[in-house]
C-alpha positions as CSV (number, residue, x, y, z in Angstrom):
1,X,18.7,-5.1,6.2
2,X,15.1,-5.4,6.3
3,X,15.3,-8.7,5.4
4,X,11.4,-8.9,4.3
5,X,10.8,-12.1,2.2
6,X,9.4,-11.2,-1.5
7,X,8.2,-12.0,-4.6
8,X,9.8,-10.3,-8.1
9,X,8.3,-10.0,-11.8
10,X,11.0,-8.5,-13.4
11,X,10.1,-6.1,-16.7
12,X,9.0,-8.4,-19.5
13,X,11.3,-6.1,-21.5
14,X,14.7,-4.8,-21.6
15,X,14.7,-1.8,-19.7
16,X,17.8,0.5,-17.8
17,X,16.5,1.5,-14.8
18,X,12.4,0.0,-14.9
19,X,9.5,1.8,-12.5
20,X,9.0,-0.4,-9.6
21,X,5.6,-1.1,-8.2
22,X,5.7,-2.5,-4.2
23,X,2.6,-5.0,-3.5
24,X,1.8,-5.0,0.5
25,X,-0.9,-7.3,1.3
26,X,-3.6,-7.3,4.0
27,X,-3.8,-8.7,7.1
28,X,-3.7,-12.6,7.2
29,X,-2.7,-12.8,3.8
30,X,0.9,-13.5,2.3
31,X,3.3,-12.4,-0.8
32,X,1.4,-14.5,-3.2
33,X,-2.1,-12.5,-2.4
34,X,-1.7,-9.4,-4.7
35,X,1.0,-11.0,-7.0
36,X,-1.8,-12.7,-8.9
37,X,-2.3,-9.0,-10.1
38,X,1.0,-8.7,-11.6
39,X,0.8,-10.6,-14.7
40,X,-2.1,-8.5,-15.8
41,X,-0.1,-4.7,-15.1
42,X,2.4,-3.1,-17.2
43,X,5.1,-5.3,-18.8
44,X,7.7,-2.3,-17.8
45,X,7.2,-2.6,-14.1
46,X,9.3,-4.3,-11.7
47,X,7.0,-5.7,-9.4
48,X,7.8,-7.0,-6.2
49,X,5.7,-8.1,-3.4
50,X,6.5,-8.7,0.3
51,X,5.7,-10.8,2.8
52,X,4.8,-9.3,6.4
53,X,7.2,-10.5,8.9
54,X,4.5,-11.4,11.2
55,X,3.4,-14.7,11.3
56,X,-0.1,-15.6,12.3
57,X,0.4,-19.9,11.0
58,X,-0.8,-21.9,8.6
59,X,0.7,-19.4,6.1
60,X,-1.0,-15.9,7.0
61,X,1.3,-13.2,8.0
62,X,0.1,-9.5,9.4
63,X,2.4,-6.5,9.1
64,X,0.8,-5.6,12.6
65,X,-1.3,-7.4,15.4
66,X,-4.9,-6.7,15.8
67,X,-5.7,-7.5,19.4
68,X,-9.1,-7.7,21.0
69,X,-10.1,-6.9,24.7
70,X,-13.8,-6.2,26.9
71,X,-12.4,-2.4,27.5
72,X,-11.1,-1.3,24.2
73,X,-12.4,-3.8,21.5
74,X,-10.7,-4.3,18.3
75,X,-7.3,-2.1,18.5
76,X,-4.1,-2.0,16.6
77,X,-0.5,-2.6,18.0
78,X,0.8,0.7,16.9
79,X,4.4,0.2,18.3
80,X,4.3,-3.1,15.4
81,X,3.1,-0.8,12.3
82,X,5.4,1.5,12.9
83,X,8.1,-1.0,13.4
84,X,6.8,-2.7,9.7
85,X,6.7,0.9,8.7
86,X,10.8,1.8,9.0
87,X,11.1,-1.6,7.5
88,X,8.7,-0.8,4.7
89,X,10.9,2.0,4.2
90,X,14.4,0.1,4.6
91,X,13.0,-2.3,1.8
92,X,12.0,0.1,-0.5
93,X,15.6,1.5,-0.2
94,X,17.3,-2.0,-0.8
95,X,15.0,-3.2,-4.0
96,X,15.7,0.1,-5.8
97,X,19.1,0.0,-5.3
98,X,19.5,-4.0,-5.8
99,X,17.5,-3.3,-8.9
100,X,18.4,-0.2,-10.0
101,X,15.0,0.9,-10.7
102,X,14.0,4.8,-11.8
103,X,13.7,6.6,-8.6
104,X,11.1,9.2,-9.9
105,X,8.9,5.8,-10.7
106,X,8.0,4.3,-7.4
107,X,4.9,3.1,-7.0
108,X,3.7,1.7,-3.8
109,X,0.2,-0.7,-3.5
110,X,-1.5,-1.6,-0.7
111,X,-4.7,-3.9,0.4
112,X,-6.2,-3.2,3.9
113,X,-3.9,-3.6,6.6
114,X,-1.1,-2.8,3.7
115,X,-3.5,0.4,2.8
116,X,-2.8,1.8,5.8
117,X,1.0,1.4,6.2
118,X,1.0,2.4,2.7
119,X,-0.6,6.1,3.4
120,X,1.2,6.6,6.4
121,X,4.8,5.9,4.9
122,X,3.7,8.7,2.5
123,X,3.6,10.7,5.2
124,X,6.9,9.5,7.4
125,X,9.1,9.2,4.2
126,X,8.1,12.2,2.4
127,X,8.4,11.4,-1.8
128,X,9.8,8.1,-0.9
129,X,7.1,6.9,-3.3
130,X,5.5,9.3,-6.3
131,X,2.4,6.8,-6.3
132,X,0.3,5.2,-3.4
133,X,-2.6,2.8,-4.5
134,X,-4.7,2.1,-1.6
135,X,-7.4,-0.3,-1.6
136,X,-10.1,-1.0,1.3
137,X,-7.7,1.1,3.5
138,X,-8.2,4.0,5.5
139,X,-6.2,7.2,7.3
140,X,-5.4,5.9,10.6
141,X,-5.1,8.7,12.6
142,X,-2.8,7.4,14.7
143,X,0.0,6.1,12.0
144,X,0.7,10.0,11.5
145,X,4.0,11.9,12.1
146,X,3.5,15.1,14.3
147,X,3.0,17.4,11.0
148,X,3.0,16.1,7.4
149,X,5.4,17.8,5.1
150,X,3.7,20.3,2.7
151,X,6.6,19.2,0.0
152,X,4.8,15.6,-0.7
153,X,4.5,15.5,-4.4
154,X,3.1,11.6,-3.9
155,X,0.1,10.9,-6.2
156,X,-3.1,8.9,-4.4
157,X,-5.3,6.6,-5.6
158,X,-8.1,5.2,-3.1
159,X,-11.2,2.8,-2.8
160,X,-13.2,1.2,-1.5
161,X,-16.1,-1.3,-1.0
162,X,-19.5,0.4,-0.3
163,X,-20.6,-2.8,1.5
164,X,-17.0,-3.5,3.3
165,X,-17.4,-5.1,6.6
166,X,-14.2,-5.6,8.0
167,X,-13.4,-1.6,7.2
168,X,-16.2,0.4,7.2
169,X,-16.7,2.5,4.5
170,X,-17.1,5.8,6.3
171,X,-13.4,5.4,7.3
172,X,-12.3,5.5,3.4
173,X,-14.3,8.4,3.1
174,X,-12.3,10.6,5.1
175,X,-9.5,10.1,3.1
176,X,-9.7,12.4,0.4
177,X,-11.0,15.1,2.6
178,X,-8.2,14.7,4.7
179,X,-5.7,14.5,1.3
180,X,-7.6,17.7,-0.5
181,X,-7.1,19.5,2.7
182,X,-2.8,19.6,2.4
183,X,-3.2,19.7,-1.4
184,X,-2.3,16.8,-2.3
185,X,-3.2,14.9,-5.4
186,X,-6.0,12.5,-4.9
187,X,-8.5,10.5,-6.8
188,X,-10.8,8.1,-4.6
189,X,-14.1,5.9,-5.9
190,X,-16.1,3.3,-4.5
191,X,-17.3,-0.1,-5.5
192,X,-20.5,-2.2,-5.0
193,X,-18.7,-4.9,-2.7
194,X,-17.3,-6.3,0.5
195,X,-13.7,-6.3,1.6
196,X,-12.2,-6.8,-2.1
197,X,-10.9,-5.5,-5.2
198,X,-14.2,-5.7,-8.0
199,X,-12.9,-6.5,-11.8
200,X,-14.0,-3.2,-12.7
201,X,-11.7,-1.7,-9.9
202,X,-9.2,-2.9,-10.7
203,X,-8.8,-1.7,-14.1
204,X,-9.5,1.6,-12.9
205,X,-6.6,1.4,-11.1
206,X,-4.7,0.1,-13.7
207,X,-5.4,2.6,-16.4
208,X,-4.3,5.7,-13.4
209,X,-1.1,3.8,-13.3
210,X,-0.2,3.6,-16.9
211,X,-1.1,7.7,-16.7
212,X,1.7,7.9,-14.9
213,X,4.4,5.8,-16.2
């Protein structure tokens, strides 16, 4: 069991086996962060978002620590994301089978710290997801298996803030490089704002998701 707390919207219609779109919210944040989305996206999803199981109080959770010293600066705890990362996995596995969802119809979404975990399980669970949204996330170079399978068939959807400060733009930049390079489907646009999703972004995401429902 994973046993990640979540969040469901169930299809606002009658559906067999309804495409399922996982939320993962930034660092800090909680399930109810990108769940405010979910009212607005298509009424055949099931949409579930989880809750990181790392707590930081007064309600913020992190699906990884960020921890600060005079040598290294800012670093990530590496051991942690790949820890939420095999649970990330384990809880796609369990909502798809619990709700018997279509397995060619996974979409996985991500914000910032869920960004990252969401590119990398691309890459460790190979067409585990056909869709990764990835907003004010980056590639971490470190969150990558030894060689990445040539047989991903996963679609990817990035952007970013131009004016981001807690992730600096240049990291997003590398992404689609680094995605066109193994020939993988990308699409990746930038936004005039900080470390957020503008209105206009998000319907551009929106509209590449109903393209591939």
């Amino acid at each position: 069991m994973s046993d990640l707390q979540y969040l469901v919207r169930k299809p606002k219609k009658t559906i067999e086996n309804p495409p399922l779109l996982i939320l993962l919210h930034g660092y800090g944040s909680n399930e109810q962060d990108l769940f405010s989305f979910a009212e607005e996206l298509p009424d055949d999803f099931l949409i579930v978002s989880a809750q990181a199981p790392h707590s930081l109080g007064f309600n913020s959770y992190a699906w990884f620590a960020i921890n600060f010293d005079e040598i290294n600066g800012k670093f990530s705890d590496l051991k942690q994301a790949k820890e939420s990362l095999d649970m990330i996995a384990l809880f796609i596995d369990e909502i798809k089978e619990k709700y018997k969802t279509d397995p060619d119809k996974t979409f996985l979404l991500g914000f910032s710290q869920g960004a990252i975990l969401s590119y990398s399980l691309s890459f460790f669970y190979p067409n585990k997801v056909q869709n990764v949204i990835a907003l004010s996330g980056y590639i971490n170079d470190e969150l990558l298996p030894e060689s990445i399978s040539k047989e991903i068939k996963t679609n990817y959807y990035s952007s970013h803030g131009t004016v981001d400060q807690v992730l600096p733009i240049e990291w997003a930049r590398k992404s689609k490089p680094f995605l066109d390079n193994l020939g993988f489907n990308s699409t990746y646009s930038e936004y005039p704002v900080g470390h957020g999703v503008a209105p206009q972004n998000f319907f551009s995401f929106k509209k590449w998701i109903e393209e591939r429902l």
